[in-house]
C-alpha positions as CSV (number, residue, x, y, z in Angstrom):
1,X,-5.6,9.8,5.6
2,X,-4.8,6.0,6.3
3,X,-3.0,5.7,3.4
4,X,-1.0,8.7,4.6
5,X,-0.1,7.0,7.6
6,X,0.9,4.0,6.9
7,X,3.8,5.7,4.5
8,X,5.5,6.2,8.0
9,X,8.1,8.8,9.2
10,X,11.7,9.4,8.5
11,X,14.0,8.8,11.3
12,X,15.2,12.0,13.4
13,X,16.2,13.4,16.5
14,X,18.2,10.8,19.0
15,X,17.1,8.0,16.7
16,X,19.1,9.8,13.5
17,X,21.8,10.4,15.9
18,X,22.8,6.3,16.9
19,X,21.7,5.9,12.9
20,X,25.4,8.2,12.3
21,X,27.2,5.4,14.4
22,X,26.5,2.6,12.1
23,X,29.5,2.1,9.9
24,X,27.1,1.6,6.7
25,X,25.6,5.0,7.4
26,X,26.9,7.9,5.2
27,X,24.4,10.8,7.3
28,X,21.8,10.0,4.7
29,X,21.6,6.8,3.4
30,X,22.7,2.9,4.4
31,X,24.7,1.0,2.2
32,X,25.2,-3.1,1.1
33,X,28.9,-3.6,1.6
34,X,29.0,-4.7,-1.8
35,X,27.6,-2.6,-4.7
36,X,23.7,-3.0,-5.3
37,X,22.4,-2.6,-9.0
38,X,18.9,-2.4,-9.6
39,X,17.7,-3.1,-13.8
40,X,14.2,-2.8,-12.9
41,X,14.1,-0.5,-16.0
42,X,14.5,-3.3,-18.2
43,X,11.5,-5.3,-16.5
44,X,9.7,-2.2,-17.7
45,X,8.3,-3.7,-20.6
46,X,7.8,-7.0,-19.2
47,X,5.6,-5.1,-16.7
48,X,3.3,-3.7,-19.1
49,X,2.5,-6.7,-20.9
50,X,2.0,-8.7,-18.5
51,X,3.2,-12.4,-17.8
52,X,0.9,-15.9,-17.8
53,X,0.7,-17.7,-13.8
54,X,1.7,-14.9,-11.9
55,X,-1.5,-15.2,-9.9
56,X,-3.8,-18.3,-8.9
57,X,-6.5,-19.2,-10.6
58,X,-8.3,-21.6,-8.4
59,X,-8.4,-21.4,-4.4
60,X,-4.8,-21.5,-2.9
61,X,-4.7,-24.7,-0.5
62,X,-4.7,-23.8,3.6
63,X,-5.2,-25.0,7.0
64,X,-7.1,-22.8,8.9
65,X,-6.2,-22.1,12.9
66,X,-8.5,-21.2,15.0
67,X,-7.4,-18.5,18.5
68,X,-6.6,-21.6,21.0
69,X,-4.4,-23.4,18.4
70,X,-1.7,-21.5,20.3
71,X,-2.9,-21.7,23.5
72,X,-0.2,-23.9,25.4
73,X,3.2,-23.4,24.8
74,X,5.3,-26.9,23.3
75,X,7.6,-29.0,24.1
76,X,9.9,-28.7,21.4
77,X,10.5,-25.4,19.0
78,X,7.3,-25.3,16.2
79,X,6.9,-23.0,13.6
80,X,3.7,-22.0,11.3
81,X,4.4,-20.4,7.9
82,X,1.4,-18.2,7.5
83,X,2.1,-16.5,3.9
84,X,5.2,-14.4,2.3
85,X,8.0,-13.6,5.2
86,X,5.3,-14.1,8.4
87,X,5.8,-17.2,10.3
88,X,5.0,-17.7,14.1
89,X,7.8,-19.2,16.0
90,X,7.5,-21.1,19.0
91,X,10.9,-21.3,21.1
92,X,11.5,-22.0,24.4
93,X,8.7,-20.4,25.9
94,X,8.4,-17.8,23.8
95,X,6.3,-16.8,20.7
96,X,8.1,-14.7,18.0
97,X,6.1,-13.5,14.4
98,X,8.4,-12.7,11.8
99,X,7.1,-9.7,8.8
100,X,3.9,-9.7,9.7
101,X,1.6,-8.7,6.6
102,X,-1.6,-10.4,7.5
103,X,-3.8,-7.8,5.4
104,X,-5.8,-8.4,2.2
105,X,-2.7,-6.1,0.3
106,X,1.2,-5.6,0.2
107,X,0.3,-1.3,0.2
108,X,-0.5,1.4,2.2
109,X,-3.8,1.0,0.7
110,X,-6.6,-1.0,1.3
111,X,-7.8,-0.9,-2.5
112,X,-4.7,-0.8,-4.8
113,X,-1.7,-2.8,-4.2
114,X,-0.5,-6.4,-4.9
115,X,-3.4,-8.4,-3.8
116,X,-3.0,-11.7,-1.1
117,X,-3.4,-15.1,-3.0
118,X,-5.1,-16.4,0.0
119,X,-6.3,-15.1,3.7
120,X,-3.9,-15.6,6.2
121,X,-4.6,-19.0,8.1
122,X,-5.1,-16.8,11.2
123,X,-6.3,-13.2,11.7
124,X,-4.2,-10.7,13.5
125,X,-6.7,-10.2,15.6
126,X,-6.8,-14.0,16.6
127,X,-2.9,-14.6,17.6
128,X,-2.2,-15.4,20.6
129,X,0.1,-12.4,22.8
130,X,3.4,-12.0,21.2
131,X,6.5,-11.6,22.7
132,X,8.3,-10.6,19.7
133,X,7.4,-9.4,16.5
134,X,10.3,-9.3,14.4
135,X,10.8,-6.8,11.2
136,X,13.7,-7.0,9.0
137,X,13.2,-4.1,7.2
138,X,10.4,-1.6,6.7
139,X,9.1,-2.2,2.7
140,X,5.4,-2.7,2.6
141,X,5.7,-6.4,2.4
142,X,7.0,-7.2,5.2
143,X,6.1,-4.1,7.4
144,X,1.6,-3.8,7.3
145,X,0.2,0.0,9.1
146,X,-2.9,-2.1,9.6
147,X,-1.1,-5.3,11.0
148,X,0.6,-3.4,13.1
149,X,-2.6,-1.5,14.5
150,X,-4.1,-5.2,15.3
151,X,-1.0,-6.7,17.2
152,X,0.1,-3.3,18.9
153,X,-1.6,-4.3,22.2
154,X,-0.9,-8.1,22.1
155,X,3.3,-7.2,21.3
156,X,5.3,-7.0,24.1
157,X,8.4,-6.2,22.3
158,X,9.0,-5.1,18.6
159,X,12.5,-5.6,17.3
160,X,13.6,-4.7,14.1
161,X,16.9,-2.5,12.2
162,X,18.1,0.6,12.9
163,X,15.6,3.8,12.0
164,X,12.5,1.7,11.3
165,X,11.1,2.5,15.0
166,X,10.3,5.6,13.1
167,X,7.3,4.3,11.6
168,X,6.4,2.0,14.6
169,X,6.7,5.2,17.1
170,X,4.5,7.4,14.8
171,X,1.8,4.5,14.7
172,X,1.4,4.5,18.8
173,X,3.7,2.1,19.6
174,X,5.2,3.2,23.3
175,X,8.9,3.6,22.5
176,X,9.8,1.6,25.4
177,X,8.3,-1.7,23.3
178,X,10.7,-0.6,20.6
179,X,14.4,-1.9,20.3
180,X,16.5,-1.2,17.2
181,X,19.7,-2.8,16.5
182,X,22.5,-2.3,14.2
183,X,24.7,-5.3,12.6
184,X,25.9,-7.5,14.8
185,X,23.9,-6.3,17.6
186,X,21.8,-8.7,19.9
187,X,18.8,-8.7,22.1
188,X,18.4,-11.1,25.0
189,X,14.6,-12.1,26.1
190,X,14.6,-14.4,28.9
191,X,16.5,-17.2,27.9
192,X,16.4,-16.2,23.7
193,X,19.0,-14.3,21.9
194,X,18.3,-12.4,19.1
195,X,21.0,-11.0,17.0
196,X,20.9,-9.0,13.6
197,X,22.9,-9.7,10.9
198,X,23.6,-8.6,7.5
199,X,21.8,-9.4,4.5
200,X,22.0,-7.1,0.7
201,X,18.7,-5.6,-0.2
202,X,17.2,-1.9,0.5
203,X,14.2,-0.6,2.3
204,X,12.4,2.9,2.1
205,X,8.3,3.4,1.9
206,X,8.4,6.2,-0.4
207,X,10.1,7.3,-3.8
208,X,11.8,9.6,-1.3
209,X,13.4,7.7,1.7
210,X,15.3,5.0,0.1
211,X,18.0,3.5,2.5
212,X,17.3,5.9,5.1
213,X,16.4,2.9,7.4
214,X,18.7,-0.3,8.0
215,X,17.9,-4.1,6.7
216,X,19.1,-7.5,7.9
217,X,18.5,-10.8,8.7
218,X,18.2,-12.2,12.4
219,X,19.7,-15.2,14.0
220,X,17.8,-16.5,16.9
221,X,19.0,-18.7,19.5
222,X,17.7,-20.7,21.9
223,X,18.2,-23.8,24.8
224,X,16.5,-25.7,22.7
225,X,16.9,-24.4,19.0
226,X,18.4,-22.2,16.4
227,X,17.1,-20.4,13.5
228,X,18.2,-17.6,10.5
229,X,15.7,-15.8,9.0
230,X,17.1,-14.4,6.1
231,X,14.8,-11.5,6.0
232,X,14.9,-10.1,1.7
233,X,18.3,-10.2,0.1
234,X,20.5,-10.8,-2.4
235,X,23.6,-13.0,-2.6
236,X,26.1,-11.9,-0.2
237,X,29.7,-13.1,1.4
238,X,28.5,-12.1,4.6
239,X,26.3,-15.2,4.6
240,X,29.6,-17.0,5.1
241,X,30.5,-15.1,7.8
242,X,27.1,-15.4,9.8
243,X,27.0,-19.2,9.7
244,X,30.9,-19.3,10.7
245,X,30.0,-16.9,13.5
246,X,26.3,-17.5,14.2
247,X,25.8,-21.4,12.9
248,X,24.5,-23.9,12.4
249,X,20.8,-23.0,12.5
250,X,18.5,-26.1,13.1
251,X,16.0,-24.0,10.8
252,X,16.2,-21.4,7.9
253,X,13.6,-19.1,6.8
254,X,14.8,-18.1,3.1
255,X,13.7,-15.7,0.8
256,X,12.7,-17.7,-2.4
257,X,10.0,-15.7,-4.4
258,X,9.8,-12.4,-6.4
259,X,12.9,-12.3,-7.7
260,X,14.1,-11.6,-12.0
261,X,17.2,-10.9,-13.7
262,X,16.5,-7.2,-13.8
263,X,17.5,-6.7,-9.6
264,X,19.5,-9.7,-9.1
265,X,21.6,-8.1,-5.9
266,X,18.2,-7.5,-3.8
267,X,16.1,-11.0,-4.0
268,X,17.9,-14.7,-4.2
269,X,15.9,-16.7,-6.5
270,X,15.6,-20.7,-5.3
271,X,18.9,-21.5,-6.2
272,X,21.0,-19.2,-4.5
273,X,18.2,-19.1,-1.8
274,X,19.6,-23.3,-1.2
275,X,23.4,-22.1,-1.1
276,X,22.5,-19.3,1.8
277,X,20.8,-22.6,3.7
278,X,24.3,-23.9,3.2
279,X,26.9,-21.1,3.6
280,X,24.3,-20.2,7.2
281,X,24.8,-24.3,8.1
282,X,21.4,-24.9,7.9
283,X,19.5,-28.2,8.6
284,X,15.6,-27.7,7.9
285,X,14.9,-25.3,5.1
286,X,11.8,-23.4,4.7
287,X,11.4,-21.6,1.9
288,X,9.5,-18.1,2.7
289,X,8.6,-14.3,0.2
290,X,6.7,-17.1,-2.0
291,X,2.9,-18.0,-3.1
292,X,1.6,-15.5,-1.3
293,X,1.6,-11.5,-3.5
294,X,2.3,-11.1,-7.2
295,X,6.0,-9.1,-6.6
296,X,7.7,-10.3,-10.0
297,X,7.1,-11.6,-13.7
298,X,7.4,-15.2,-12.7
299,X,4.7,-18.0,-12.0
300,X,3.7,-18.4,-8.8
301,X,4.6,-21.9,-8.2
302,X,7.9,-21.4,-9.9
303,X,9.7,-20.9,-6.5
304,X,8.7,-24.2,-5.6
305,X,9.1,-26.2,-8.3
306,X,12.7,-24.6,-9.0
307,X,13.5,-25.7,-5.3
308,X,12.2,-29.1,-5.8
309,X,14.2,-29.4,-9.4
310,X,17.3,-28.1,-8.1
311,X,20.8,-30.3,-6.5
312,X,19.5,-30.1,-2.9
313,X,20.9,-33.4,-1.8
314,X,22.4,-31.8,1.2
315,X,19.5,-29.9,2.2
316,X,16.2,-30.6,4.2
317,X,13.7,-28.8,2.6
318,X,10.0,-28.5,3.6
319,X,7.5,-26.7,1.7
320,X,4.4,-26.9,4.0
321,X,0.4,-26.1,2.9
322,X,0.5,-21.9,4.3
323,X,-1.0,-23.1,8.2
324,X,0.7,-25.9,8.8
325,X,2.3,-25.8,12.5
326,X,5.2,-27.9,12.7
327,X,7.8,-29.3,14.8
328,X,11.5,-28.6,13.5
329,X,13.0,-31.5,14.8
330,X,10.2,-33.4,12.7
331,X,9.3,-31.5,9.6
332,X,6.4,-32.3,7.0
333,X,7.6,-34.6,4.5
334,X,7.8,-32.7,0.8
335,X,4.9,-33.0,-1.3
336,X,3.4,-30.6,-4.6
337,X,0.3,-28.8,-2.7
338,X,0.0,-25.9,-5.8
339,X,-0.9,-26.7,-9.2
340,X,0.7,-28.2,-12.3
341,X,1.4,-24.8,-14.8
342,X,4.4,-23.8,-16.9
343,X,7.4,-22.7,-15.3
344,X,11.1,-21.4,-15.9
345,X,14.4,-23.4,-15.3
346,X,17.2,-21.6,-13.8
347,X,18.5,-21.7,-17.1
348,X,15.7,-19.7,-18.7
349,X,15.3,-17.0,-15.6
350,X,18.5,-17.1,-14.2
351,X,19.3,-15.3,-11.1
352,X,22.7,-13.9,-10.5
353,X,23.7,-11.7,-8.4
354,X,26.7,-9.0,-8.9
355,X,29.9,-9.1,-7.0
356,X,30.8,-12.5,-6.6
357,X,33.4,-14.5,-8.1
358,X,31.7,-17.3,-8.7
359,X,27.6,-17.4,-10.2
360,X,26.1,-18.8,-7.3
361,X,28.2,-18.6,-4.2
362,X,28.7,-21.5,-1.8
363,X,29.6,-21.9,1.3
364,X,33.7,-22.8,1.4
C-alpha cells in the first residue's frame, strides 16, 4: 500500500485548470522550450552489464549533526549539503531545505530502488522547523513519500512547480502550506524572494504521467544573499537569461552527477554544470545530484574529479565532506575527501547536450 502512495496523484480539478495557463502546457503535457531527446535505449546494454565504481566500497566520509546544530539562527547566510539535491539553507532568518530525499532509497519503495551511499548527516526527524521546503520537480530523487511524512508537521510552507501539489495534497499536506508557481513566478517570505525559473529536464513518477507536472530551478534572494539552485537539467539558453535577469548569485547549487551520453538534454555533466555557474553569474559553486545514489554508468567520484580537472579558473568551487555547514561568504577550501579509482575525461564520457550552437554553451 505505501508503495502505492508514494507514486502520487495526477493533477486535476482547479489545479489542472491554472496548469492550462502555463505557456509550456499543451492540456496534457509540459514541454522544454528546446527539443528534449532521451537515448536511454542505447544505455540499455550498458545497463545490464554493469559498470566498475558506480557504488562505494568503503564507508563514504561525513560529519554528523546532531538536533541543536541548528538551533540559533546566523549571522551571515550558511548552507549544509546533506546528500544529492538536499541542502539546508540558512538566509536571513529563514531556514529553506532544497529536494529533500533523506530515506535509505531513491523509490517509492523501502526495499528496491537505488540505494543511499551513506545516511544522511541529519535525520528528518531531527531538522530543525522549516520554513521552506523547496521541490524542483517531483522524480523520486528529489521528491521522498516518506521524507515528506517526517517534515510535514515541521514545514510551514512547501514550494515547488506547477501540478506537483498533487502529490503533496494527496500525502496530507493542508493545501493552504502549498504554493505552486509557474516560470517566472515568485514567492515573497518575509523579507526572501523566491522565484522559479526555467531549467530542461522532465518529471513524472510513473511510466504513465510523464510531463504532466512542471520543473525548474529557483532563484532565491535575500538582504543578505543570493542563490540558484539549478534543480536537474540539461544545457539550456535560458540559463543566460536567468543570470541577466536574476544574477549574480553569491552561491550556486548545480547538478553535477548522473549524467551519460545516452540523455544529454536532461542532466549537465561537470563541465557544462561550471558554464551554468557562469552564464547564472555565480560566485561560490557547489556542486549537488552527486555521491550520494547510483543514477548512471559512471564512477561515483567522477563528478568530482571531472570538476576539479576541468578550466575553472573563474569559478569558486567547493566540494564539501556531505555535513559540512558552511558560511558562503567563507567557503571550505577544496580538498579530495572520496577515494582514488579510475575515472572518465570529458573526452571519454562526453556530455553534450542538443540544440545549441556551440558544444558547451557559455555565458556571452
Amino acid at each position: 500500500m505505501q508503495v502505492f502512495k508514494a507514486l502520487g496523484v495526477p493533477p486535476k480539478g482547479k489545479r489542472l485548470d491554472r496548469m492550462c495557463s502555463a505557456p509550456n502546457f499543451d492540456g496534457r503535457r509540459f514541454h522544454n522550450t528546446l527539443p528534449t531527446h532521451h537515448f536511454v535505449s542505447k544505455a540499455a546494454g550498458k545497463w545490464l552489464r554493469g559498470a566498475p565504481n558506480r557504488t562505494p566500497k568503503q564507508t563514504v566520509p561525513t560529519i554528523g549533526l546532531a538536533a541543536d546544530t541548528f538551533a540559533r539562527h546566523p549571522a551571515t547566510p550558511h548552507a549544509t549539503w546533506l546528500g544529492h539535491s538536499a541542502v539546508l539553507i540558512e538566509l536571513d532568518g529563514l531556514r529553506i531545505l532544497t529536494d529533500p530525499v533523506l530515506v535509505g532509497r531513491s523509490s517509492p519503495s523501502n526495499i528496491a530502488g537505488p540505494k543511499r551511499f551513506f545516511k544522511s548527516p541529519i535525520a528528518a526527524a531531527e531538522l530543525p522547523d522549516l520554513d521552506i521546503v523547496l521541490l524542483s520537480h517531483d522524480h523520486f530523487d528529489h521528491l521522498s513519500y516518506a521524507t515528506v511524512l517526517v517534515l510535514k508537521n515541521k514545514t510551514a510552507q512547501w514550494l515547488m512547480p506547477l501540478g506537483v501539489g498533487s502529490h503533496l495534497e494527496a500525502w496530507g499536506i493542508d493545501p493552504d502550506r502549498i504554493t505552486e508557481l509557474e516560470w517566472w513566478e515568485s514567492h515573497d517570505l518575509g523579507p526572501v524572494k523566491l522565484t522559479l525559473t526555467p531549467c530542461r529536464h522532465f518529471s513524472g513518477r510513473t511510466l504513465l504521467d510523464k510531463d504532466r507536472t512542471l520543473w525548474g530551478s529557483w532563484c532565491i534572494h535575500g538582504p543578505s544573499g543570493s542563490l540558484f539552485f539549478s534543480g536537474d537539467t540539461g544545457m539550456t539558453p535560458q540559463f543566460n537569461e536567468i543570470g541577466e535577469r536574476m544574477g549574480p548569485f553569491d552561491l550556486t547549487l548545480i547538478e553535477s552527477g548522473a549524467y551519460d551520453p545516452a540523455w544529454p538534454d536532461v542532466h549537465l555533466g561537470p563541465e557544462q554544470a561550471l558554464d551554468v555557474h557562469r552564464a547564472v553569474r555565480g560566485k561560490v559553486m557547489l556542486p549537488i545530484h552527486w555521491g550520494t545514489f547510483d543514477l548512471a554508468l559512471h564512477p561515483w567520484i567522477e563528478p568530482a574529479e571531472r570538476l576539479m580537472a576541468a578550466d575553472r579558473a573563474d569559478v569558486h568551487l567547493t566540494l564539501p565532506i556531505p555535513g559540512t555547514r558552511f558560511s558562503w561568504n567563507s567557503p571550505p577550501t577544496l580538498r579530495r575527501w572520496w577515494p582514488d579509482l579510475p575515472w572518465d575525461t570529458a573526452l571519454e564520457r562526453p556530455v553534450r547536450a542538443t540544440g545549441l550552437h556551440t558544444p558547451h554553451y557559455r555565458s556571452a
